[in-house]
TIBALUM-790886 format. One record per residue: residue in one letter; z, y, x of N, C-alpha, C, CB in turn. Coordinates in steps of 0.02 Angstrom, whole numbers, plus 32768, in hexadecimal, padded with zeros to 4 digits. Atoms other than C-alpha are relative to their C-alpha. Glycine has a CB too. Layout:
N
AZYXZYXZYXZYX;...
! end
This chain:
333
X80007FC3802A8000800080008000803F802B803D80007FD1;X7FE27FBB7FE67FF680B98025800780377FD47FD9801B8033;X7FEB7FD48035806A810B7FBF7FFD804A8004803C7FF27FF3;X800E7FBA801B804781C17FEC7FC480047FEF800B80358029;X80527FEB80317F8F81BF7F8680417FE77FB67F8E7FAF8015;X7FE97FFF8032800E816E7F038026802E7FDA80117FDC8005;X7FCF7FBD800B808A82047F0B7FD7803B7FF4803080128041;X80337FCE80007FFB82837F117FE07FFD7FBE7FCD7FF78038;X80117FFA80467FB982397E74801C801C7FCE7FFA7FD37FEC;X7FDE7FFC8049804182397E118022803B7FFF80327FC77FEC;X7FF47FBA8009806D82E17E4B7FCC80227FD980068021803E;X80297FC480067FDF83317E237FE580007FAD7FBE7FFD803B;X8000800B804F7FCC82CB7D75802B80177FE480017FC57FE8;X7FCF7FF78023808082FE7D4C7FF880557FF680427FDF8023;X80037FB17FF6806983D57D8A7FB180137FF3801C801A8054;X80427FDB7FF77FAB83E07D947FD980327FD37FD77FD28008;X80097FD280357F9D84397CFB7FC17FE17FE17FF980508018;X8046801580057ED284377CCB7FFA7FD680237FD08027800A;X803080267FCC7EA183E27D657FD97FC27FE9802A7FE8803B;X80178037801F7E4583627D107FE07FE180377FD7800C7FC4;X802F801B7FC97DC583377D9D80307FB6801C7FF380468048;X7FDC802F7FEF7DE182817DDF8023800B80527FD37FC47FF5;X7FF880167FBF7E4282627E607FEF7FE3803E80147FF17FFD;X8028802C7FD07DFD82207EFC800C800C80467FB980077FF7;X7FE47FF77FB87E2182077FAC7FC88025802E80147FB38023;X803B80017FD37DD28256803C7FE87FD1802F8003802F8021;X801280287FCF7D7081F680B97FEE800680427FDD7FEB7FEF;X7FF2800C7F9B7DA781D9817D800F80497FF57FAC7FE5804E;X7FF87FD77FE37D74828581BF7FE8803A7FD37FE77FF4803A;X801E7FD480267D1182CE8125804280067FB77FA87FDE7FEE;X7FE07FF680407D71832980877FCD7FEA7FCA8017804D7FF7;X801A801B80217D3082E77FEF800D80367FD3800C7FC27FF8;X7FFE7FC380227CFC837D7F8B7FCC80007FBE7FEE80398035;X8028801180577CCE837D7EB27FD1803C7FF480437FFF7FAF;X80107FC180047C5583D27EA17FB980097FD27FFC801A8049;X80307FFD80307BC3840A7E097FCC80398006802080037FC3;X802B7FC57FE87B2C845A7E497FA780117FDD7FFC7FEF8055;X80287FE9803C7ACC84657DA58014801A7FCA7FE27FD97FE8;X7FE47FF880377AF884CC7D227FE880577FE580517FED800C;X7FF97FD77FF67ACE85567CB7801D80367FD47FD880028014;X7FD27FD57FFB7B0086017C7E7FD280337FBE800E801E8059;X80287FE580137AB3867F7BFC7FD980278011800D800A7FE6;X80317FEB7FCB7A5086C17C817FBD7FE17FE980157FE7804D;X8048803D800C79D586297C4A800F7FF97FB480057FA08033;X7FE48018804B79F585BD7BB5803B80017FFA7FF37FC27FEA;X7FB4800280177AB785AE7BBE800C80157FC9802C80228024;X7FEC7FC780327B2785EF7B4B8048801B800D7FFC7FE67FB3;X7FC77FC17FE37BAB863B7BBA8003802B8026802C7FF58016;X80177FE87FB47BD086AB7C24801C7FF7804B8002803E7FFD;X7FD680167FC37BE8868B7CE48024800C80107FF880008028;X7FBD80017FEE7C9286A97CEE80157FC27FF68028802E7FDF;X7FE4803E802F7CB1861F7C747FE27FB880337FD380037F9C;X8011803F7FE27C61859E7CE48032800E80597F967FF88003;X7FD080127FDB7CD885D77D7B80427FEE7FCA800B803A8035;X7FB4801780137D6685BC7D0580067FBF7FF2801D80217FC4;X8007804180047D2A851C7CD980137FDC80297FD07FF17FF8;X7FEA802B7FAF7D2484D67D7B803C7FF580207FE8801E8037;X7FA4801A7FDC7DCE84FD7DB9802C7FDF7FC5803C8053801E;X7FE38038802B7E2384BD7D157FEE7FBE80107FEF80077FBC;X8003803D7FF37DD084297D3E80007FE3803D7FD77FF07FE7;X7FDD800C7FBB7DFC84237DFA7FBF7FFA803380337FB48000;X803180097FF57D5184357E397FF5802D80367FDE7FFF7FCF;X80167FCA7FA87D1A847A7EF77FE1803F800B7FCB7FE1802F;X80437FC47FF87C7284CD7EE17FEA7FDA7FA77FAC7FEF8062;X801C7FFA803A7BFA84F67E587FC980298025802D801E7FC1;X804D7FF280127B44851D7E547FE2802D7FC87FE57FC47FF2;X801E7FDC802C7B0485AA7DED7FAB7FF57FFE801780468010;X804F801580057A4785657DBA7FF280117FCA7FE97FBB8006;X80208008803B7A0985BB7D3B7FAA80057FFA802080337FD7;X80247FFE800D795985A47CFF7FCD8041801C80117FF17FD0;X80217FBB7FD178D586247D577FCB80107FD67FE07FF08055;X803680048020784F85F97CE9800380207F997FF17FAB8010;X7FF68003804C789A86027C1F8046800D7FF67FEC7FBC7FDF;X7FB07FBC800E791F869A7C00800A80117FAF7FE98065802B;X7FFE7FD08044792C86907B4C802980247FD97FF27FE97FDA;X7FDD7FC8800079AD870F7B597FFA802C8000801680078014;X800F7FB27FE1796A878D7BAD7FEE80407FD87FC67FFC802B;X7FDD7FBA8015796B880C7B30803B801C8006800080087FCB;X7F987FE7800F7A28880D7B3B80198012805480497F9B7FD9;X7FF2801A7FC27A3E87E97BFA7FC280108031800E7FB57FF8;X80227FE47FAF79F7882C7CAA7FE07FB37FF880438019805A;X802180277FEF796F87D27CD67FF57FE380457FDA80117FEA;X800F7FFA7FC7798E87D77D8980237FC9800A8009803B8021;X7FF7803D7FF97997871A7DB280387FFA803D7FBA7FDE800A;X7FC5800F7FEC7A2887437E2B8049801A7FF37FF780038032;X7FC77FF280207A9D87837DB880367FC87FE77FEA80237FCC;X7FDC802D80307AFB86EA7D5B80227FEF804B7FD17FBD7FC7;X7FED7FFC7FBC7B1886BC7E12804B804180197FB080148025;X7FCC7FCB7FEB7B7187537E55801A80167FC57FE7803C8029;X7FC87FE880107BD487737DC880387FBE80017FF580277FBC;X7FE0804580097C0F86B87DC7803A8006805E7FA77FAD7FF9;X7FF480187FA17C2486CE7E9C803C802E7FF87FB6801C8051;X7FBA7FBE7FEE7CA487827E83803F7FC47FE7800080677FB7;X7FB1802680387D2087027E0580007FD8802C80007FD77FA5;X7FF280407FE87D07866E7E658014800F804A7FC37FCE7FF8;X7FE17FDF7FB57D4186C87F22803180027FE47FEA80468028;X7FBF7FE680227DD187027EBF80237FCB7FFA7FFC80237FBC;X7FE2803D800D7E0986587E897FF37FBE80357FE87FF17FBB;X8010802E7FD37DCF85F17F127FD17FCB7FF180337FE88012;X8033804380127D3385947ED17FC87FFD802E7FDE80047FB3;X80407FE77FBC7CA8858C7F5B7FB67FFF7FA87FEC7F93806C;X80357FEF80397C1385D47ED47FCB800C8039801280497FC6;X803E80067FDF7B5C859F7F1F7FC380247FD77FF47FB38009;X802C7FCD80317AD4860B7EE77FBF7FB37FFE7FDC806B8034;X80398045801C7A34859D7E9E7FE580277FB580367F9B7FEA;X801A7FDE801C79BE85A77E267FD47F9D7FE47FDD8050802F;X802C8030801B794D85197DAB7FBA8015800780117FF27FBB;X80597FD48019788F85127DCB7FE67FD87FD57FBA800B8040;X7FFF8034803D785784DE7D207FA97FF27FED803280297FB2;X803B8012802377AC84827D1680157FC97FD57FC57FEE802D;X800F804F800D776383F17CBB7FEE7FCF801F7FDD7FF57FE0;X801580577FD6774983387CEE7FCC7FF5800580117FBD7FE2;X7FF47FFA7FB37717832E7D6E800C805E80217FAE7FD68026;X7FC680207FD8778283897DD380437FE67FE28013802F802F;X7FCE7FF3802B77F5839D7D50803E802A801480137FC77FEB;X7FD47FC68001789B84067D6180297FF8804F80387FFC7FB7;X7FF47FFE7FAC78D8842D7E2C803E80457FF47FA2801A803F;X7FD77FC47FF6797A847F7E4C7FFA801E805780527FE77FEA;X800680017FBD797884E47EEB8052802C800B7FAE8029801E;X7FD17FD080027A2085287F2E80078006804C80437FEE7FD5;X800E7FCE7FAB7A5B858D7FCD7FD3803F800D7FD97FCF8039;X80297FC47FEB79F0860A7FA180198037800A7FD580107FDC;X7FD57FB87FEE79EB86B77FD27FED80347FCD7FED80228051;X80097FE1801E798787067F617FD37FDF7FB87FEC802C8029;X800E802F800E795B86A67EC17FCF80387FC7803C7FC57FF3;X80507FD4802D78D287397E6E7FC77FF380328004806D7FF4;X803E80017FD5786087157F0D7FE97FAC7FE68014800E8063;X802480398018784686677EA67FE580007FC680217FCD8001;X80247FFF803977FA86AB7E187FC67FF7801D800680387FD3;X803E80067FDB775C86727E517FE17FC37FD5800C7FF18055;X8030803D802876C786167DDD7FF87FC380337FA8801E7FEC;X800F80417FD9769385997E68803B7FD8801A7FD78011803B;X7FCF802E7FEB7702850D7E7880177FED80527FE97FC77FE0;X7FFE80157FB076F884DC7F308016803480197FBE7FEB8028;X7FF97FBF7FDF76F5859A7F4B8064801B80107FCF803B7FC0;X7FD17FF0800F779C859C7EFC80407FD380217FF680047FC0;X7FB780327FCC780585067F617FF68027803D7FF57F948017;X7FEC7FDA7FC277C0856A80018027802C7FFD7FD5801B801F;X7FC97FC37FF4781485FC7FE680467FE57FFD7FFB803C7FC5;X7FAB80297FEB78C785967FC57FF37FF2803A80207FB47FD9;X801080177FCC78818539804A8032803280527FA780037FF6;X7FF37FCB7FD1788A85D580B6803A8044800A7FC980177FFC;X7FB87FD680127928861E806C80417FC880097FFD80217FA1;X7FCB80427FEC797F856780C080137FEC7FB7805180178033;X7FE8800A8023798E852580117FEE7FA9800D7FF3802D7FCA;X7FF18048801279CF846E7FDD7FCF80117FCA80547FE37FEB;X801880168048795784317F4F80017FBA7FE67FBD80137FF9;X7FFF80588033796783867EDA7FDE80127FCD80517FD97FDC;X801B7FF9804C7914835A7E51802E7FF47FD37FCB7FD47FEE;X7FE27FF58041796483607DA77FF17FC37FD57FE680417FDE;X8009803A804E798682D17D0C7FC57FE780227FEE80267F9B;X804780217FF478EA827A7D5C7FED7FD57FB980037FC88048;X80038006804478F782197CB7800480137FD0800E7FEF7FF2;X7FE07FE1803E791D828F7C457FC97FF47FBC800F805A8012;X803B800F804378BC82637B8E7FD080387FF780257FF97FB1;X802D7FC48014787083117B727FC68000803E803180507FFA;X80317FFA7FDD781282E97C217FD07FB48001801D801A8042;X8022805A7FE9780082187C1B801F7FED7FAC803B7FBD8064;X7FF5800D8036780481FD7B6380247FA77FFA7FBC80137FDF;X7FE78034800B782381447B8F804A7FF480367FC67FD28006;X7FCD80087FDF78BB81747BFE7FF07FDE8056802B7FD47FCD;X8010801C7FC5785B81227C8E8000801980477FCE7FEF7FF7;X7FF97FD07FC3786581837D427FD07FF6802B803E7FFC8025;X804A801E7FE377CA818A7D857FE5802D804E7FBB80127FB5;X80067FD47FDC77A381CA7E337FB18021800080197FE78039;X80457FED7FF176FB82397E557FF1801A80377FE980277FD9;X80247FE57FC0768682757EDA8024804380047FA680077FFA;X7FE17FBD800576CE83247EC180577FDE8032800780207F91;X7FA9801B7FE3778D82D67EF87FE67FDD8056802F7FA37FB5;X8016800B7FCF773582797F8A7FF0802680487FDE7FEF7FE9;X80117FB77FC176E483277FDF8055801D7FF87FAC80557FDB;X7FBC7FD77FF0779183707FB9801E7FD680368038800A7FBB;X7FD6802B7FCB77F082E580217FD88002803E800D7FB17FEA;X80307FF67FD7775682F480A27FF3802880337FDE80087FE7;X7FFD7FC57FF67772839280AC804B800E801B7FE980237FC3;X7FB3800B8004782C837B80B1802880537FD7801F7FF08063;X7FF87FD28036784083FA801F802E7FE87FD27FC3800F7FDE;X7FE4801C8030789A836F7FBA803D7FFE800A7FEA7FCC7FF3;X7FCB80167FD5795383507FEA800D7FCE7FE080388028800F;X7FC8803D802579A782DE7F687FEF800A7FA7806D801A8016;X801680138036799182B17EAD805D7FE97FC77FBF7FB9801C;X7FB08005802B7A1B82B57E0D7FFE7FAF7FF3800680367FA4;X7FF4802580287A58820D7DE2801E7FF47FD580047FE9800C;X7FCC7FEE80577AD282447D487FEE80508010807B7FE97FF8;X80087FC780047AAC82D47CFE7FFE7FF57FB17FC78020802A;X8004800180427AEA83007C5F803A7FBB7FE17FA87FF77FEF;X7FF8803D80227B1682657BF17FE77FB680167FE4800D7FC8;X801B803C80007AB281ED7C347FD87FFD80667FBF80017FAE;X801A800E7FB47A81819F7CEE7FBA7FD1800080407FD4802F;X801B802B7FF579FC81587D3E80057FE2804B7FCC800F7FEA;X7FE9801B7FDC7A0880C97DA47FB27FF6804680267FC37FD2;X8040800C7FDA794E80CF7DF67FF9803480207FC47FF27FDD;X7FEE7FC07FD8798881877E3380047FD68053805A802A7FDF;X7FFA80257FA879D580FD7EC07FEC7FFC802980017FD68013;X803C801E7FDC794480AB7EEC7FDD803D80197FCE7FD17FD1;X804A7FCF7FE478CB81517F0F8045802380367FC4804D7FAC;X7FCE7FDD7FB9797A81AB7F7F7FF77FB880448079800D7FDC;X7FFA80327FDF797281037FDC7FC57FF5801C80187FD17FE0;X802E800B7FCA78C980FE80077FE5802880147FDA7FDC7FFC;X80247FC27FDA789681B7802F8055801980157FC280447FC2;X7FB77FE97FDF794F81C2806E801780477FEA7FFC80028053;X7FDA7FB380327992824C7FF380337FDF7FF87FE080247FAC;X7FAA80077FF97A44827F7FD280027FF87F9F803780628030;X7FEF800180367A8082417F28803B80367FC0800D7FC8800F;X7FD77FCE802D7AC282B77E8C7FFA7FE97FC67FED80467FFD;X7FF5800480367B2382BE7DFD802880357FF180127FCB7FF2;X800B7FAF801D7B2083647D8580157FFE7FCA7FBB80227FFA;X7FF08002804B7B5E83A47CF27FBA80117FD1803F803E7FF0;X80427FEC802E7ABA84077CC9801E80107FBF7FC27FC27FF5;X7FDE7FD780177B3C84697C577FE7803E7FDE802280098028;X80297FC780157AEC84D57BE28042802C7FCC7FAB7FE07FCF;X7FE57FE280357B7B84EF7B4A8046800C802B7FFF7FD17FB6;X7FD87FFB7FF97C2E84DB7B6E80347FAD8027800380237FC7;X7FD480447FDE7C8A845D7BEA80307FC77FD9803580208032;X7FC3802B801A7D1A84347B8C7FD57FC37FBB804B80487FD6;X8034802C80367CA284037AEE7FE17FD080007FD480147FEF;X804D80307FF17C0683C17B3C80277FB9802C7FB4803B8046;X7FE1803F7FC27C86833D7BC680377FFE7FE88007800C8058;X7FB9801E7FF67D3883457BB780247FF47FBA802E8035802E;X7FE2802F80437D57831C7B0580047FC47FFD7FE280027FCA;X8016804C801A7D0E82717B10800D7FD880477FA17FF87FE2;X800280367FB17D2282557BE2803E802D802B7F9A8003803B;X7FC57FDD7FD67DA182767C677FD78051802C80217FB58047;X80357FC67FDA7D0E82F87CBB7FCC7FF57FF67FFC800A8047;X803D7FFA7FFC7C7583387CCE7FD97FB3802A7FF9804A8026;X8012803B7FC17BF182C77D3980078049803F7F917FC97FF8;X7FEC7FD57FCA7BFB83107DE37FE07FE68048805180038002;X7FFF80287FD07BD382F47E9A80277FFE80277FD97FFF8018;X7FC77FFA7FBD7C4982B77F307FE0801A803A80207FB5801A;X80117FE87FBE7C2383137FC280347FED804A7FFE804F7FF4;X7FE4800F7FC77C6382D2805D7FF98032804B7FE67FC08008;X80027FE27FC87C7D838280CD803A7FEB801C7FF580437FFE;X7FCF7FF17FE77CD483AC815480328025800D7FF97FFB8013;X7FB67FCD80047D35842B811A7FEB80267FA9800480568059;X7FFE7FDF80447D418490805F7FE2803880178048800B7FDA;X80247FBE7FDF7CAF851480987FC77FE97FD27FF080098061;X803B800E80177C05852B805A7FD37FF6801B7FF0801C7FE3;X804580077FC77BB3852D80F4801F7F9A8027800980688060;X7FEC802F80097C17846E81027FD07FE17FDD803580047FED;X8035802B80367BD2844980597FB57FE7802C7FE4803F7FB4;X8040800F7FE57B25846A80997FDF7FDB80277FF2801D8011;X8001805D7FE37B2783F8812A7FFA7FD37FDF80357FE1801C;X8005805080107B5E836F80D97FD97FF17FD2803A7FE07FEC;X80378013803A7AC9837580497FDE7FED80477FD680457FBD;X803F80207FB87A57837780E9801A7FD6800D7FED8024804C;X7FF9803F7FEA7AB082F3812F80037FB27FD08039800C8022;X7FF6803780387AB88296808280407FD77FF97FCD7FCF8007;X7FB1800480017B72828A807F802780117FAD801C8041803E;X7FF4800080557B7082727FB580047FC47FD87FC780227FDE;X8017802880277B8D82097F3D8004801C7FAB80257FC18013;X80087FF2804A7B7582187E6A803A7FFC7FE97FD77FD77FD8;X7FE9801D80227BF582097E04800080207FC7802D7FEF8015;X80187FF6803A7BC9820F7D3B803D7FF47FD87FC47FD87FF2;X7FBE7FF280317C42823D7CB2801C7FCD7FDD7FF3802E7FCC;X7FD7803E80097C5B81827C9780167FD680287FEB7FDF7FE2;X7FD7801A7FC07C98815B7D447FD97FCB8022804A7FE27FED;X802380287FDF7C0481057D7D7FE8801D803D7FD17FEB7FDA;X7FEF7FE87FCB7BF181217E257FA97FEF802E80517FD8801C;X803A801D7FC67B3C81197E9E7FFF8032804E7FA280087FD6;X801E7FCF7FB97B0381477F4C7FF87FCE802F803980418026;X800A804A7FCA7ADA80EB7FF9803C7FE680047FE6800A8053;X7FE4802E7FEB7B198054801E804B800B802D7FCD7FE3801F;X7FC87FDD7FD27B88808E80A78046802A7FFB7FE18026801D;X7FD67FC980177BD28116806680217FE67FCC7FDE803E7FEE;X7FD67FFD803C7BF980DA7FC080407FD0800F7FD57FE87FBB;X7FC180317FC87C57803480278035802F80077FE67FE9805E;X7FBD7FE17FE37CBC80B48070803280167FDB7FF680338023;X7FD87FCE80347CE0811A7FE780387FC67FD77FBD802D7FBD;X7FE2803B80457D0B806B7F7680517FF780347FBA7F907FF1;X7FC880217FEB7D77801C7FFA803F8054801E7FDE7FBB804B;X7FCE7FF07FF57DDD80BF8024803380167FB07FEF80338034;X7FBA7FFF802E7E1280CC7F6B801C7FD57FE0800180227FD5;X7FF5803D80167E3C80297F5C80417FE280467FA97FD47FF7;X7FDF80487FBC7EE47FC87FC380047FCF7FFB803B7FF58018;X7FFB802580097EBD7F367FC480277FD080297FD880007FF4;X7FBD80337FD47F4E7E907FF37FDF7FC87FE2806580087FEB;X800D804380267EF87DF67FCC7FB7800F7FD780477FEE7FC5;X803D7FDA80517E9F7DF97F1C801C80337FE07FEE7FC97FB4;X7FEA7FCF801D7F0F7E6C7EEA7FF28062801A80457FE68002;X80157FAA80067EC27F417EDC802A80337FEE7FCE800E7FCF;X7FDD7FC4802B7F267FD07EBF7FE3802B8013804780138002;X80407FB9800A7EB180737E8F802B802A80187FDD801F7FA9;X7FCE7FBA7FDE7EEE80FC7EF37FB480367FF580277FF28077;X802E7FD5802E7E5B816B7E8F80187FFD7FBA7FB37FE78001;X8006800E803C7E4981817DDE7FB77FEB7FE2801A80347FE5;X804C801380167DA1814A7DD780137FB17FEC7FBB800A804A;X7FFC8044800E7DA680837D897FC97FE1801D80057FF27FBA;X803A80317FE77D4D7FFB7DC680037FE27FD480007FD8803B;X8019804880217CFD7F667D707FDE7FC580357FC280137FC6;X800080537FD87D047EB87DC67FDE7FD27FD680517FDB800D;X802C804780137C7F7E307DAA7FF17FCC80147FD280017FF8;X801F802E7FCF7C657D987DDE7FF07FC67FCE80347FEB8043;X800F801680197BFB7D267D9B80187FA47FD87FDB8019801D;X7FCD8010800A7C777C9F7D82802F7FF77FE880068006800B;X7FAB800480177D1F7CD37D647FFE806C7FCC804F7FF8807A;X7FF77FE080477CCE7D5E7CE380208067801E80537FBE7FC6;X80037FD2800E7CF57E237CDA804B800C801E7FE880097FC0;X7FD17FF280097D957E877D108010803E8018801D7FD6800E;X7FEB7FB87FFA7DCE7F2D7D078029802F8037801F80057FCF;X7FDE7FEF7FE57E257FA57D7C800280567FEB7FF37FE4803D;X7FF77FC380267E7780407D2C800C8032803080387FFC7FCE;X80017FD07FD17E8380E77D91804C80037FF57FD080427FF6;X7FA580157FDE7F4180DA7DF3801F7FC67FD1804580517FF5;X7FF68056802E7F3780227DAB7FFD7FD780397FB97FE17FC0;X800E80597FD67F4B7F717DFA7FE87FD07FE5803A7FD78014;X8007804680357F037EE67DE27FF37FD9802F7FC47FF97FC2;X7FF780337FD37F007E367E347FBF7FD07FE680527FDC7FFC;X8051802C80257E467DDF7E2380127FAE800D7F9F8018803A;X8008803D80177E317D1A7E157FFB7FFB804B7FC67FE87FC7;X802780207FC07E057CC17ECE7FBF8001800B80087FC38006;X805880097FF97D5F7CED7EEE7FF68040802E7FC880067FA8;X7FFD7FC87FC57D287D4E7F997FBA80337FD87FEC7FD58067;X80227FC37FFF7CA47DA77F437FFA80127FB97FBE7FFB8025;X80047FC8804B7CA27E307EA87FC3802D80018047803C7FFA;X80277FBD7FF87C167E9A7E78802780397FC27FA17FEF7FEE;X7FE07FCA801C7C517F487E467FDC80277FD280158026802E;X80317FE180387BED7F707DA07FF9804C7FF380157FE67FBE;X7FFB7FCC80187C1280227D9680048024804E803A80047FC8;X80077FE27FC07BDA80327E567FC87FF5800F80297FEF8031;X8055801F7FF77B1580407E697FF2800780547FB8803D7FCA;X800E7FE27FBE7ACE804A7F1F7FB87FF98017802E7FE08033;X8059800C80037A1180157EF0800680007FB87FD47FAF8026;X801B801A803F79B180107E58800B7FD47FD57FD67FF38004;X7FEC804A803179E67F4A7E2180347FF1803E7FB17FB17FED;X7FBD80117FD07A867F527EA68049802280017FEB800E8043;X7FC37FDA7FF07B2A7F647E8D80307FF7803780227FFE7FD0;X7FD27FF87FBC7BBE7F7A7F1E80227FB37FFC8044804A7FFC;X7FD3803380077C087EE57F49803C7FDD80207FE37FDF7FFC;X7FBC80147FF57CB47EB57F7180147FCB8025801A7FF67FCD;X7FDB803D7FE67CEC7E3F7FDE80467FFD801E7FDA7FE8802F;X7F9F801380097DA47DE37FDB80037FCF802580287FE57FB1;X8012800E7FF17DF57D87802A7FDC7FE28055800080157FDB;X801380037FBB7DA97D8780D88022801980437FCD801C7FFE;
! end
């Protein structure tokens, strides 16, 4: 056992007030930082204003935040500045104040093919109003921005939910314009997100893509938003940034399903897990699910124990690390 992650929990469950965000350990040398770098604001479509999305965040115990609103479709803008780096800097004055690291960004909103590209790190996010698509990742490009693609499945782009890569995504990675790709976003994940970070070696994400109200749209029905783990080396933004380049992410979706490489996610599993035997005690609040084909299904509750059957190997259903692969466990040994 190591009872100070157990004492830390149950401190922070007993005083933490809001803090809803899960718990989770950091890993070795990197902090493990929550963090939602899609979302937007009535700048775009939202329907708040960017204050309300720093307040969000820290109630729910959250690092950084991503101001992305839409560049393309303001159907506000009678009411609201049109100057695509406003929602941003008024979000960045509140969020210094309170300690939220606030990343400037912006949505570039075509149709499928390319379909919807967040770019963030930018510096100036009106020099991407720009008709030509290609025209418009150079300039992020050249303003050092991170870009991923967005819902790659989302229905309004792949009516059959299917995730389909194209020649367009190809020259971007080619180009090395692409960085990383959402695998939760919203309500719903996809698991073939895996497969395309895995073989053009992108960093994996998971987003709220937050248009109404946090508490409404996630935390009625789930413990949090979806979100991604960032594995910096320190609570900075110029941290953050690294570690997207270095692909020091993994997903995690507002039903605690968990993806990213192989490697990483290993690490992540076995440091919130002590394991003595067959017996686990969750030093996260994230749950696992234990399978083995065998000895059948078994649960592990967040700051739960549980003691599995004799069998050196478990796959972890609610841990993707490919397309048709989940993490797998070995006991035991």
């Amino acid at each position: 056992m190591r009872p100070k992650y157990i004492f830390t929990a149950i401190f922070l469950l007993a005083f933490g007030g809001l803090l809803s965000a899960q718990i989770v350990p950091d890993l070795g040398e990197y902090k493990t930082l929550k963090c939602d770098f899609h979302m937007h604001t009535i700048f775009s479509d939202g329907l708040v204003w960017p204050t309300i999305r720093v307040d969000e965040a820290i109630d729910e115990g959250l690092d950084a935040i991503a101001i992305t609103d839409h560049l393309e479709y303001l159907p506000h803008k009678k009411y609201v500045s049109t100057d695509m780096n406003a929602s941003f800097e008024i979000a960045k004055k509140k969020a210094d104040r309170k300690g939220l690291i606030c990343i400037a960004g912006a949505e570039i909103t075509r149709w499928m093919p390319p379909g919807h590209l967040n770019a963030i790190f930018l510096k100036d996010a009106n020099k991407l109003v720009i008709d030509d698509f290609l025209s418009v990742i150079e300039e992020a490009i050249n303003q050092g921005a991170f870009i991923f693609w967005n819902h790659p499945g989302w229905i309004v782009h792949q009516p059959d939910r299917v995730v389909r890569w194209y020649n367009i995504h190809t020259t971007l990675v080619e180009r090395g314009w692409l960085h990383g790709i959402e695998f939760a976003n919203t309500h719903e994940y996809y698991t073939a997100s895996i497969g395309l970070c895995k073989k053009y070696d992108l960093a994996v994400f998971g987003n709220s893509d937050v248009h109404g109200i946090v508490q409404h749209d996630f935390l009625e029905k789930h413990a949090h938003r979806p979100m991604t783990l960032v594995f910096a080396t320190e609570r900075s933004e110029e941290a953050i940034k690294e570690a997207l380049f270095a692909k020091r992410t993994i997903a995690l979706s507002e039903d605690d399903v968990l993806a990213g490489p192989k490697e990483l996610v290993d690490q992540f599993v076995n440091a919130c897990l002590d394991i003595d035997g067959y017996t686990l005690t969750n030093l996260s609040e994230i749950p696992f699910i234990f399978e083995n084909k065998e000895l059948g299904t078994h649960s592990l509750e967040p700051l739960g124990s549980l003691t599995l059957p004799n069998a050196e190997e478990w796959d972890i259903t609610n841990v993707w690390i490919d397309k048709n692969e989940h993490l797998t466990l070995l006991l035991g040994q």
